[in-house]
N, C-alpha and C positions, 0 to 999 in steps of 0.2 A: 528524535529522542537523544538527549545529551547521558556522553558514558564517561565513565570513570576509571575505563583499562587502561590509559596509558597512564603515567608516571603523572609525568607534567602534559597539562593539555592548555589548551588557548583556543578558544573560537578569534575566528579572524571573517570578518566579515567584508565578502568582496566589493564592496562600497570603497573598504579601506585600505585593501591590500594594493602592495605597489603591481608595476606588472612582472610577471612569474618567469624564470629564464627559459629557454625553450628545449631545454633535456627534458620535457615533463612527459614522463609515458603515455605514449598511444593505448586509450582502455576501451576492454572487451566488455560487452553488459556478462553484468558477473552472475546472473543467473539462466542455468538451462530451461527457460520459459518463454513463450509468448505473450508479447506485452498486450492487452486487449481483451486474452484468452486466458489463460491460467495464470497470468499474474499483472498486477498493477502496478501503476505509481501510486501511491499514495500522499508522499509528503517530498519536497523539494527543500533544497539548501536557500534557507533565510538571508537575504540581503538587507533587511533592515537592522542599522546598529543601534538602533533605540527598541522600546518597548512595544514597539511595531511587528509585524511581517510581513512581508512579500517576497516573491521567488521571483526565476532572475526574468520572467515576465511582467512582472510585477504583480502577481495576483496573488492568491492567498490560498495557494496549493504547500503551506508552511507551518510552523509554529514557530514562535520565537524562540529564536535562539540554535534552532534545528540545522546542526554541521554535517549534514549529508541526503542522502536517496532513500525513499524509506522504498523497499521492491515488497509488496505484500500478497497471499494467497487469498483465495477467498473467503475459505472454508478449513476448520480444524482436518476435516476429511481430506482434502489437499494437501495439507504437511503429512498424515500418515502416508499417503502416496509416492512422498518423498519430491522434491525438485532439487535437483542439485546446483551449490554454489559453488563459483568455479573461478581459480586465477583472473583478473583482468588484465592483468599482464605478468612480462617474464619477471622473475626475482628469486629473493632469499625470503624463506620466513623465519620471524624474527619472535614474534609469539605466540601459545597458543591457551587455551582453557577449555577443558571441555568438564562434565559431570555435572554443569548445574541443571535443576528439573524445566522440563517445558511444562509452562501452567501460567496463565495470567497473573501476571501484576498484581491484581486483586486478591490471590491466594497467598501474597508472600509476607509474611510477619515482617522480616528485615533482608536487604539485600547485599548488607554488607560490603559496598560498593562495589556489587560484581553488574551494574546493571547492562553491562554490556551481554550480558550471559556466556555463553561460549560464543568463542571468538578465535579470530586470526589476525595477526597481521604482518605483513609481507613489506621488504625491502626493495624496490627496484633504483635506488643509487641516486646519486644527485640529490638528497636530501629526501628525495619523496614517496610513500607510504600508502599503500590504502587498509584498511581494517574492515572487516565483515564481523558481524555483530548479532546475536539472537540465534546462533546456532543450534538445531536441532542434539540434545542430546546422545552422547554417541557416537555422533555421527565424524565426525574431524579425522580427518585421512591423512594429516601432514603431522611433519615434527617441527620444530627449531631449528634453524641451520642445514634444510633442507632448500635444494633448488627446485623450485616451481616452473612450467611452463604460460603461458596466457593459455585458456581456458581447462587448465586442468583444476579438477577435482578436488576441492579442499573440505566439501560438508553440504548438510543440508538447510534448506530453511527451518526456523523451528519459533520456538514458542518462550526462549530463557530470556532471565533478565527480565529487566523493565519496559515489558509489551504490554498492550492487549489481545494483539493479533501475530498470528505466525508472520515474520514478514523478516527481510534482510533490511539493516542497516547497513550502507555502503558510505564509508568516509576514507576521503582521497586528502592527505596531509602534504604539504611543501614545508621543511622545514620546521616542524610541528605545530604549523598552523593549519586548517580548515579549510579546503578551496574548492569550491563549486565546480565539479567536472563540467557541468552544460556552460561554464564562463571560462573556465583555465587559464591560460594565460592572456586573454584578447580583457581589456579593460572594459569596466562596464558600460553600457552605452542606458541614453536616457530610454525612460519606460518605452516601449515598442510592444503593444500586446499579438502583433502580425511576426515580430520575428522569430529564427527560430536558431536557437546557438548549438553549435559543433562541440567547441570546445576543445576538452581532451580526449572525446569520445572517438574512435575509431568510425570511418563510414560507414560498417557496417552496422553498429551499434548504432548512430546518430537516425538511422532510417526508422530502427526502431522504436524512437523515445520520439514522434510527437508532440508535441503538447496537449493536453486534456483537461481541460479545467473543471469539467465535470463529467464523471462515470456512474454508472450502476454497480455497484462490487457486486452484490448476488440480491434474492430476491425471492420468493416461494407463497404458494398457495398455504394456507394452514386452518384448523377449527381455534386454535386461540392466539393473541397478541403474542410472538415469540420474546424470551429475553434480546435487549438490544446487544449487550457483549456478545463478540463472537465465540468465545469458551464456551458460554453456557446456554449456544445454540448447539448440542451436538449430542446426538442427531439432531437436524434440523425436522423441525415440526412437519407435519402432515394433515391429511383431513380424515376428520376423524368416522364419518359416517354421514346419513339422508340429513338427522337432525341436528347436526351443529352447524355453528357459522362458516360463511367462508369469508377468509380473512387475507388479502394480497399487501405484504411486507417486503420492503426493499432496503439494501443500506446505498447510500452513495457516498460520492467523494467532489465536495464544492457545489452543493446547494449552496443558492444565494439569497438573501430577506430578499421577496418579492418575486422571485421565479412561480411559477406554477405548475401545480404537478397532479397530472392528468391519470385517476386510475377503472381500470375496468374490468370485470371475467364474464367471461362465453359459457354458454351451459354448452353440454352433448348433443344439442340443436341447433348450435350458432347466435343462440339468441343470447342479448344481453342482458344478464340476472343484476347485475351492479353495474351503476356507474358512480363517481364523484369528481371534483375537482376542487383542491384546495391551496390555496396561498402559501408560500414558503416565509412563517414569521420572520425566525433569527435565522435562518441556515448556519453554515460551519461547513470545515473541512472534511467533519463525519455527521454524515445526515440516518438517521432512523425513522421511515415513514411508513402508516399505513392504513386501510383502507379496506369494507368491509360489512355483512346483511347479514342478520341472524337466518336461519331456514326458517322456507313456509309451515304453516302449519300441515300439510301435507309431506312435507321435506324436501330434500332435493334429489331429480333424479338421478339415477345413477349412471353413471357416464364420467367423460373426461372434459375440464374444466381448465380454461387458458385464461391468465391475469397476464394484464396487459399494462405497463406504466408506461408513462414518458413527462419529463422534464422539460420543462418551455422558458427560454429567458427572451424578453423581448420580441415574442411570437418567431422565435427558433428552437426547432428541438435542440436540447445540447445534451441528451442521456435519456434510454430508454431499456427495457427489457421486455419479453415475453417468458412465463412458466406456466406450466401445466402438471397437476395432478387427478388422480382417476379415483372417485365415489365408485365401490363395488360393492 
């Protein structure tokens, strides 16, 4: 998602950029999270300089135009929890914003170019910058002209600005242009969908960021079709009783037109009440699927019930979940 906090901004697309001198900071992942677990990737820094996208695998883990990491939660219930965003390196901070509301995109009349919501952004010398973005109201524990450590404590993930989902935007700036951490200073090399770039990422971090072309974000048993926004799943749906349907909803990240995707739930028996298999039309980078038998005329029994997906490209699984909810 493109912001509007700094002054003068420039996307610079490493297609284009020359190569970067090498004082560029060693970067810590800027979130207290596990990546797999309690938070994702969601979105990658765009290498395409046309009206295109693709990240620096070339795939289409992007949007155009998109100058940084998008790190996202799964669940509104997960930002209340709080995850904290943290230093990815030593520095000076340079500015900050906090007060604006956390509330989808969809709820704001005008943003008055704050779309970065609260934010930070941090001086580590040599021209270069990184900014955290979508800041949990509140939440912001530094000042201006304060020195930071690498992974201290500057705020939480949140919901401000120009989201739809709780998530950190992470932009790494040289010079006040826009540079893909998973490329930094190493020149692009041609599409390679096997390899897997370092960067300016710190070892420790680089072990964490895999690539993932496609995920499950979350997923849940329910008696009706939940809304697709994550806002205005919350609470997330449930079942409602013997006679309503049961209905198994997933979001993922990088369905592809033509992937298939496999879903099923187990009654208190083991036995299978549904199953279906349906074709992935258009996919995108945020997928909303689901899948789903109204109750017998009898109902259903009461017991505990496990919805089962999985994701198939090319007859490989590439993303899967299991959930269970309990009829009492």
């Amino acid at each position: 998602m493109m912001h509007a906090f700094q002054l003068s901004f420039a996307l610079a697309m490493a297609a284009l950029q020359p190569a970067l001198p090498g004082d560029a900071p060693a970067l810590d992942f800027p979130v207290e999270c596990v990546v797999g677990e309690s938070c994702l990737i969601q979105k990658l820094f765009d290498h395409d300089p046309g009206p295109g996208r693709h990240d620096y695998r070339c795939g289409l883990l992007t949007t155009n135009g998109h100058d940084g990491v998008d790190i996202r939660l799964r669940t509104m219930a997960d930002m209340r929890t709080g995850f904290a965003v943290i230093a990815a390196a030593p520095g000076t901070v340079l500015r900050t914003r906090d007060g604006e509301p956390d509330r989808s995109v969809d709820d704001h009349a005008v943003l008055d170019g704050k779309d970065a919501g609260n934010a930070v952004v941090i001086d580590h010398g040599g021209g270069w910058q990184t900014q955290y973005s979508h800041l949990r109201q509140g939440s912001i524990g530094v000042r201006p002209g304060q020195r930071v450590g690498s992974g201290e404590r500057i705020g939480l993930i949140g919901l401000s600005g120009n989201t739809e989902f709780p998530h950190l935007h992470f932009t790494v700036r040289h010079r006040g242009e826009a540079v893909d951490p998973f490329i930094g200073n190493v020149a692009p090399s041609p599409c390679n969908d096997k390899a897997q770039a370092t960067g300016l990422w710190t070892p420790a971090a680089a072990r964490l960021l895999r690539y993932q072309p496609s995920v499950v974000i979350t997923g849940g048993l329910a008696s009706t079709v939940p809304p697709r926004a994550v806002a205005e799943r919350d609470p997330p749906p449930g079942l409602a009783g013997q006679q309503a349907p049961l209905i198994l909803w997933v979001d993922t990240i990088g369905a592809r037109a033509g992937d298939r995707q496999h879903f099923s739930i187990t009654g208190p028996d083991g036995q299978v009440v549904h199953e279906q298999e349906l074709l992935v039309e258009g996919g995108g980078l945020s997928w909303f699927a689901y899948s789903g038998k109204r109750a017998p005329a009898t109902g259903w029994p009461k017991g505990r019930y496990t919805g089962r997906y999985l994701l198939k490209r090319g007859g490989t699984n590439v993303a899967a979940i299991e959930t269970s909810e309990t009829i009492k």
